[in-house]
TIDO-887976 format. One line per field, with one value per residue (C-alpha): residue number from 0; x, y, z. Coordinates in nm, 3 decimals, m for minus. Last residue first. Layout:
resi <- c(NUM:...)
x <- c(X:...)
y <- c(Y:...)
z <- c(Z:...)
//
This chain:
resi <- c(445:444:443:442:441:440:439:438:437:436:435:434:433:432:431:430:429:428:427:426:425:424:423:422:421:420:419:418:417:416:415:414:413:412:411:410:409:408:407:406:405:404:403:402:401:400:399:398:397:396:395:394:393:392:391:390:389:388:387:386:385:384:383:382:381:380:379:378:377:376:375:374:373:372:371:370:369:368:367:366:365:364:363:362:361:360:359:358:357:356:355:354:353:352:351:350:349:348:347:346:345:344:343:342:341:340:339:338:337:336:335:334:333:332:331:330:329:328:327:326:325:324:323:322:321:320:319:318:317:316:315:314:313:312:311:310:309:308:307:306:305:304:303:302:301:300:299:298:297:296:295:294:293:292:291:290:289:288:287:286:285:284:283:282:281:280:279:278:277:276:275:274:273:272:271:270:269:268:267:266:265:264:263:262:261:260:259:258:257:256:255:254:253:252:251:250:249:248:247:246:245:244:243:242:241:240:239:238:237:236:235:234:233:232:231:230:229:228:227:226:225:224:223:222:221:220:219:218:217:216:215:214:213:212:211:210:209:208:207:206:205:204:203:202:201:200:199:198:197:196:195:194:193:192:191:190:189:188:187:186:185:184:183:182:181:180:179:178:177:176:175:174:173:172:171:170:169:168:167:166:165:164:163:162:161:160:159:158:157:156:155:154:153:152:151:150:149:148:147:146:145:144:143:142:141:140:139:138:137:136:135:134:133:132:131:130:129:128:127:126:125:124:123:122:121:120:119:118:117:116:115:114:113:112:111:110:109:108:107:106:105:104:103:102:101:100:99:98:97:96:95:94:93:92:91:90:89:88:87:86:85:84:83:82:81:80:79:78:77:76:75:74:73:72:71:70:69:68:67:66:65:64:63:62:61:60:59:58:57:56:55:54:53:52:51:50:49:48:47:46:45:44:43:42:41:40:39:38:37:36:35:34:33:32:31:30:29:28:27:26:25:24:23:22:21:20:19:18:17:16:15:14:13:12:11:10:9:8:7:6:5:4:3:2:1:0)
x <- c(16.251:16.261:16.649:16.663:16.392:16.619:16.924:16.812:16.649:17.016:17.159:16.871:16.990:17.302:17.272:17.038:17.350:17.580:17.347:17.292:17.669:17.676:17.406:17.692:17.825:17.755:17.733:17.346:17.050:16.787:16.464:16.114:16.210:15.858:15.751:15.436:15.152:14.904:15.036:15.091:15.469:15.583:15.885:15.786:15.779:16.043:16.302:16.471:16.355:16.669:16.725:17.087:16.870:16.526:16.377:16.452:16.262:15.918:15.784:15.416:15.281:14.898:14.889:14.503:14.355:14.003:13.986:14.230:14.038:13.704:13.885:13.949:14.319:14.472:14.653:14.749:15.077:15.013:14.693:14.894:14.748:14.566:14.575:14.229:14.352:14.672:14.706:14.745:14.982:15.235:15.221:15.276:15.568:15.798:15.768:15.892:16.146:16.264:16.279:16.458:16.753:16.771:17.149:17.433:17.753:17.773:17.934:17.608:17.429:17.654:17.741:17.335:17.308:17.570:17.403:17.120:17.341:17.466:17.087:17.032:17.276:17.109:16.743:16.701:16.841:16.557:16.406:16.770:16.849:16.561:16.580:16.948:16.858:16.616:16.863:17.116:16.866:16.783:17.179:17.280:17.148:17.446:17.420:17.050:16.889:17.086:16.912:16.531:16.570:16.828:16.682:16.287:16.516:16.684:16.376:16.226:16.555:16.534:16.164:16.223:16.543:16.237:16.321:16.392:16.680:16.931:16.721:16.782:17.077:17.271:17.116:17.211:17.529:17.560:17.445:17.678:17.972:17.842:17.827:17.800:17.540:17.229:17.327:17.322:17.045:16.817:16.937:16.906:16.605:16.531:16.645:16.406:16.136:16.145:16.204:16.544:16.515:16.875:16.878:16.527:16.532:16.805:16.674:16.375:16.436:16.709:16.388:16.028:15.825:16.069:16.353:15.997:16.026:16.346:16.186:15.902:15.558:15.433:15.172:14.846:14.908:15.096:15.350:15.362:15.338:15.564:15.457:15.548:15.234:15.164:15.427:15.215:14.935:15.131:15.276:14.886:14.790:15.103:14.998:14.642:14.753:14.991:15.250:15.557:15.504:15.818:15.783:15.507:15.643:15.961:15.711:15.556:15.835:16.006:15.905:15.799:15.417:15.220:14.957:14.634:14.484:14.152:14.265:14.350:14.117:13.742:13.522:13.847:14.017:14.320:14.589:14.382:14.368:14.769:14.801:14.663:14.790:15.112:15.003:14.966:15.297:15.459:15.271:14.981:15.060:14.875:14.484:14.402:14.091:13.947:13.617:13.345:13.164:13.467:13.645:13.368:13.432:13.777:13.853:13.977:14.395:14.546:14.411:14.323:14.680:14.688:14.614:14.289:13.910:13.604:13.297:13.044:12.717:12.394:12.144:12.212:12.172:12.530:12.637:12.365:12.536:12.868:12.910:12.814:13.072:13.356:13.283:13.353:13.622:13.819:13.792:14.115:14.123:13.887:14.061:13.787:13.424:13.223:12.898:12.674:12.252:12.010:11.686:11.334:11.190:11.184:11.543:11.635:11.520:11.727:12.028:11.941:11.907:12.243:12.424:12.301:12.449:12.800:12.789:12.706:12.943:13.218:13.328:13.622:13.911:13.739:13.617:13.217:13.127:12.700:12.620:12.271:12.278:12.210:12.455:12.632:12.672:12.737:13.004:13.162:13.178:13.321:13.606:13.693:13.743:13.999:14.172:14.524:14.656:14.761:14.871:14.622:14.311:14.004:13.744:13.452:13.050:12.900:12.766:12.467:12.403:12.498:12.716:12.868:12.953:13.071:13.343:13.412:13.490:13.676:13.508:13.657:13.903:13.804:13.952:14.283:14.258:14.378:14.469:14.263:13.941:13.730:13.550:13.425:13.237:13.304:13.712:13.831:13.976:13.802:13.969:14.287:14.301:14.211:13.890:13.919:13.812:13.479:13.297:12.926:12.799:12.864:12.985:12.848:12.488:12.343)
y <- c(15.159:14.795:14.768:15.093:14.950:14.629:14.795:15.034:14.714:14.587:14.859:14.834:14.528:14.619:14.891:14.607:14.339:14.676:14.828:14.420:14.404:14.781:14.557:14.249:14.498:14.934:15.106:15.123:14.972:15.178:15.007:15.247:15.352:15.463:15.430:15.630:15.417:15.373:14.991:14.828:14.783:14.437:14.570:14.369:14.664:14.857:14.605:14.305:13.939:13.857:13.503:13.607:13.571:13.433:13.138:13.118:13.453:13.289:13.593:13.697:13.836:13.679:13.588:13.714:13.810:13.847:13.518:13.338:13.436:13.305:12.989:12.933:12.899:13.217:13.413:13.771:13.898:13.982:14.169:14.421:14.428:14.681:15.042:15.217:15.274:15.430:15.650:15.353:15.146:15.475:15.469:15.107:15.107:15.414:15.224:14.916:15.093:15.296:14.952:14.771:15.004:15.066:14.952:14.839:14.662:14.344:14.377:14.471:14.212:13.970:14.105:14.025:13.666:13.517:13.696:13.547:13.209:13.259:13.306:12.947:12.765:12.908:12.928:12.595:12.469:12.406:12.695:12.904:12.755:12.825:13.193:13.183:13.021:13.316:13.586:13.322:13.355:13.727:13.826:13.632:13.882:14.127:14.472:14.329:14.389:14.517:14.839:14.681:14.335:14.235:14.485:14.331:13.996:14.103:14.304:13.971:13.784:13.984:13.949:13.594:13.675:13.747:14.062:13.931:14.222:14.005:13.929:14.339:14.385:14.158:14.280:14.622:14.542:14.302:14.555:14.829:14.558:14.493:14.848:14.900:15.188:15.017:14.729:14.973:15.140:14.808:14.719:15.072:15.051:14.708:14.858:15.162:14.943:14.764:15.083:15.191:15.349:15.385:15.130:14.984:14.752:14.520:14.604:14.480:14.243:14.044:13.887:13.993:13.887:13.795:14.053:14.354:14.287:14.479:14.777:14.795:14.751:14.895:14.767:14.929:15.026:15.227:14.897:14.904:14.538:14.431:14.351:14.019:13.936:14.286:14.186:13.986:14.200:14.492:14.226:14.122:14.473:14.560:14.251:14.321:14.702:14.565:14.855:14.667:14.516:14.534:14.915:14.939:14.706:14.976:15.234:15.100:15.075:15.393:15.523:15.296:15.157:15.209:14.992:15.090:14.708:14.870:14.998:14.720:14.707:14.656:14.842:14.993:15.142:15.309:15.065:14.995:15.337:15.339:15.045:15.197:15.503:15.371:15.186:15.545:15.709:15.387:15.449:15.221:15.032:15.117:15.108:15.086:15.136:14.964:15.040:14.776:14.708:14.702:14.448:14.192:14.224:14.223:13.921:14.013:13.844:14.043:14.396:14.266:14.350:14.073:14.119:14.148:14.237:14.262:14.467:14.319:14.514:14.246:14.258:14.536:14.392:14.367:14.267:13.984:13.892:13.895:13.597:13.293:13.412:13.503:13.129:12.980:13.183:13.065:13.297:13.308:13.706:13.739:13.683:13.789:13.892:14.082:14.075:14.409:14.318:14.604:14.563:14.627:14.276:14.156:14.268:14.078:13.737:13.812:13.873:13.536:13.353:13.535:13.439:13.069:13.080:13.193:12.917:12.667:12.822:12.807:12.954:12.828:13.024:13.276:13.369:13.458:13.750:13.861:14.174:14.351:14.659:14.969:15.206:15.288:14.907:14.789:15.041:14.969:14.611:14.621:14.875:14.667:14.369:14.602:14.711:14.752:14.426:14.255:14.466:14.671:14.611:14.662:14.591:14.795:14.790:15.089:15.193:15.413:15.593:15.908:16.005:15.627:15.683:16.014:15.868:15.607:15.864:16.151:16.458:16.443:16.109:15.819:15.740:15.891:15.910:15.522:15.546:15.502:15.395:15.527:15.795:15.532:15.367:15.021:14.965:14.664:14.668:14.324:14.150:14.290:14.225:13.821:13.657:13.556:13.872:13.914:14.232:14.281:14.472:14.175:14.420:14.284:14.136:13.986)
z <- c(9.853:10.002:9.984:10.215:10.440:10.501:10.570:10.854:11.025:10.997:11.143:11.411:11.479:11.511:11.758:11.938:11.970:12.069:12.329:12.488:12.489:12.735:12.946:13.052:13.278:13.227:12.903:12.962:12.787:12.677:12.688:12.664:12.290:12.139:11.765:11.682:11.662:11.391:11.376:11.707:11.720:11.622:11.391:11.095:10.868:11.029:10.841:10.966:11.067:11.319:11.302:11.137:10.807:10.885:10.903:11.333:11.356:11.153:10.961:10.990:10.685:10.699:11.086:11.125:10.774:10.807:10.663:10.900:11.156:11.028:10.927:11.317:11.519:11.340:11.616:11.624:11.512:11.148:11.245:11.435:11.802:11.942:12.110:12.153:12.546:12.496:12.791:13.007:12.723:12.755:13.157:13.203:12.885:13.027:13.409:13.229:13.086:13.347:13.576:13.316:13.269:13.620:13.601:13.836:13.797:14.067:14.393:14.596:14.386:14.454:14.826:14.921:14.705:14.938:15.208:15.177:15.104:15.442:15.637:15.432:15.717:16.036:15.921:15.734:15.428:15.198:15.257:15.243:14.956:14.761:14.843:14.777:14.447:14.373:14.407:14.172:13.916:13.931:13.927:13.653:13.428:13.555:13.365:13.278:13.587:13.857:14.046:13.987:13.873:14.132:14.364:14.376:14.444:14.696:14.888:14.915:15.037:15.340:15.417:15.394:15.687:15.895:16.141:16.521:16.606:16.515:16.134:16.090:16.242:16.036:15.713:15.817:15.840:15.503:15.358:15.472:15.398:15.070:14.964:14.585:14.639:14.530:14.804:15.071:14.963:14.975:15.326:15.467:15.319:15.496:15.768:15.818:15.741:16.037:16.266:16.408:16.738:16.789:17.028:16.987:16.750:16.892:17.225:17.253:16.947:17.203:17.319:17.270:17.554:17.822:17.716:17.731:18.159:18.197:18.054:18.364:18.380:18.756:18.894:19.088:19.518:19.759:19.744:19.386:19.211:18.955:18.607:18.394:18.283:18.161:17.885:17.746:17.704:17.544:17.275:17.198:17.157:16.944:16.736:16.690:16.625:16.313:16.220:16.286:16.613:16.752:16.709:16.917:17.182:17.217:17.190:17.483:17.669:17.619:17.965:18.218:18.200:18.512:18.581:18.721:18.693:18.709:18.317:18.174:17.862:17.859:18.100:18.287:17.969:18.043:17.977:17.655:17.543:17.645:17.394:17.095:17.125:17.091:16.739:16.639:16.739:16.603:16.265:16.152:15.875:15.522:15.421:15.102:14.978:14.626:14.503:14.431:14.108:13.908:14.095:14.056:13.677:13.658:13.894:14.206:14.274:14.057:14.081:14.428:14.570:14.832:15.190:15.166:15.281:15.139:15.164:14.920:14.951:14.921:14.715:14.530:14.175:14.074:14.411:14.413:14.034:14.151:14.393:14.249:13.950:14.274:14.397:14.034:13.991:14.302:14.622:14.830:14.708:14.936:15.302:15.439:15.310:15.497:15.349:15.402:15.390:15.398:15.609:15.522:15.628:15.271:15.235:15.546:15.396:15.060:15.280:15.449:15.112:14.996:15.323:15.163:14.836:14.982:15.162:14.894:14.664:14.907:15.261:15.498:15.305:15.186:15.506:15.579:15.765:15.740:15.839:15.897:15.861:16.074:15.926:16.195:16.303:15.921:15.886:16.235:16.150:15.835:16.023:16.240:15.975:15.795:16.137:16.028:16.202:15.872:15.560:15.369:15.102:15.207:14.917:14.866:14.794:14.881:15.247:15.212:15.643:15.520:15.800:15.749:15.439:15.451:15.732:15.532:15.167:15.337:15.493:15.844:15.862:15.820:15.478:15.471:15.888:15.829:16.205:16.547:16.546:16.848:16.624:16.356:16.664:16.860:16.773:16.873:17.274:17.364:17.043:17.117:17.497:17.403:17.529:17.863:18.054:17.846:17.914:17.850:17.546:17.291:16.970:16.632:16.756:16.457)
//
């Protein structure tokens, strides 16, 4: 398969004729192509091992499958998740196995892979297992959720992350000064600013900076001595009010939606409300608003206000079923609630406290009186013997450290600890008096 057509194609898109050819031409994600780090040793040692690419859009995970199979002189097969099933996937293994007989090793791109049902990932694992073919896929998802567990073990997981305005400017002067591919005989000359204006319009995704930088080349001016001249004027006809909304103060994407998150953390609804403004002005997607709101009204909120997370997610509904203009107001309406409302990170310690205490806990399991019964077998070894029904019990609170639903051999651990703050400083006094009653119970037992 020929990965990289050698002659130059002037209708296909700039982005697709400036992709990467060689490891050295990529630009960003130096974490793993970078000198001595684990791509780059790949591809020195010519053994590719099976991986998935997880990173946002426009960070050059399908580049970078076709550089590896290029430098390592395999054979590649690309299949989407989305197009591809069983039957697809069954025959890239019958051409795999026909390169294998000729001496040839066989990487599968896979896109979009955590689209694959389980029946397609099951077809799939075995020829990874046995070497057949090396599984390099690619996602936008995190695969710890999307992968199933035992395909996900037999590849590792890199991430790759947004490339950085300096980065994604690179990016566009290579093509400004490519002749072969870019547009480099066009000898245009790009005013200063504008290409980091495009770069930050396009939010750490090269395809998208490329595709901005193209654009925008439509609307050049010619030089009388000769080439074309891009200037800032010309960026209002390709990206709107966002050339300048983002590019004031030089404010990047992310930027604002800290500002955003911050703002609300801090009790200021007018900040947030700022910030929110400036972000959906300056072309940001109000969804990527109401995202960050809901992370906050579980994260900074939580239980001081347990409204909060419903009425997040309400504003979210509203807003689809509303329609840009109206729904933008109940974003906000959710925004100066949860700026307004009393705060706590009650949850977010907690939950943190419980991730790391279960990873270091890897023998833990559960007490036999909380695990299910459904055969005879179970019920023999004991499985639900001494569990007590909560709505049987006194106050529907089943007391005593006996019944505590802590995995037995286990010292106890406190990962929730409500604060004095909103409707949280009730939740203190209803589990004070629990454990009052808990108190109670082992004292009558002695």
């Amino acid at each position: 398969m020929d990965l990289f057509a050698s002659e130059r194609d002037d209708d296909a898109p700039l982005a697709w004729r400036m992709r990467p050819r060689r490891l050295d031409d990529y630009v960003g994600q130096q974490a793993l192509v970078g000198p001595g780090k684990p791509l780059r040793r790949m591809v020195e040692s010519g053994v590719v091992r099976s991986m998935i690419l997880w990173g946002p859009p426009g960070t050059g995970k399908t580049t970078l499958a076709e550089i590896l199979a290029a430098e390592s002189g395999a054979c590649l097969e690309h299949l989407s998740a989305v197009m591809a099933g069983v039957k697809e996937i069954r025959a890239a293994v019958e051409r795999a196995r026909a390169q294998q007989s000729r001496g040839m090793a066989t990487l599968l791109f896979l896109d979009e892979i955590h689209r694959l049902n389980k029946s397609q990932q099951d077809a799939l694992l075995p020829h990874v297992e046995s070497g057949l073919l090396t599984l390099i896929g690619a996602t936008t998802e995190n695969p710890s959720f999307e992968v199933n567990s035992a395909l996900l073990s037999r590849a590792r997981v890199h991430v790759l992350t947004s490339l950085s305005e300096e980065e994604l400017v690179e990016v566009q002067q290579r093509a400004l000064a490519d002749e072969a591919r870019g547009l480099g005989t066009r000898r245009i000359h790009v005013e200063e600013g504008v290409l980091g204006v495009l770069a930050r319009a396009a939010a750490g995704d090269a395809r998208r900076a490329l595709g901005l930088l193209e654009s925008a080349c439509d609307f050049t001016q010619a030089n009388p001595e000769g080439g074309e001249t891009l200037r800032r004027e010309a960026l209002e006809a390709v990206i709107g009010h966002q050339a300048s909304a983002f590019d004031k103060q030089g404010d990047h994407f992310y930027d604002l939606l800290s500002a955003i998150h911050k703002s609300v953390r801090s009790s200021r609804p007018d900040a947030a409300l700022l910030y929110m403004a400036r972000f959906i002005q300056g072309g940001g997607d109000p969804l990527d608003v109401i995202r960050r709101l809901t992370a906050i009204a579980s994260e900074d909120v939580g239980n001081a206000d347990p409204r909060a997370l419903p009425l997040v997610m309400a504003a979210w509904d509203a807003y689809l079923r509303l329609g840009d203009y109206e729904g933008q107001r109940a974003i906000a309406h959710a925004a100066i609630h949860l700026a307004v409302a009393p705060k706590s990170n009650a949850i977010d310690r907690a939950w943190h406290q419980a991730k790391a205490f279960a990873a270091g806990q890897p023998q833990l399991e559960v007490p036999t009186y909380l695990r299910n019964a459904p055969t005879k077998l179970m019920e023999s070894l004991g499985h639900g013997q001494g569990y007590r029904y909560a709505h049987n019990e006194p106050q529907g609170y089943p007391a005593g450290s006996g019944h505590d639903c802590w995995p037995e051999e286990f010292p106890r651990q406190r990962f929730y600890r409500p604060t004095e703050f909103g409707q949280e400083k009730r939740y203190a006094q209803i589990m004070a008096w629990r454990e009052q009653l808990d108190a109670e119970a082992d004292e009558g037992g002695e």
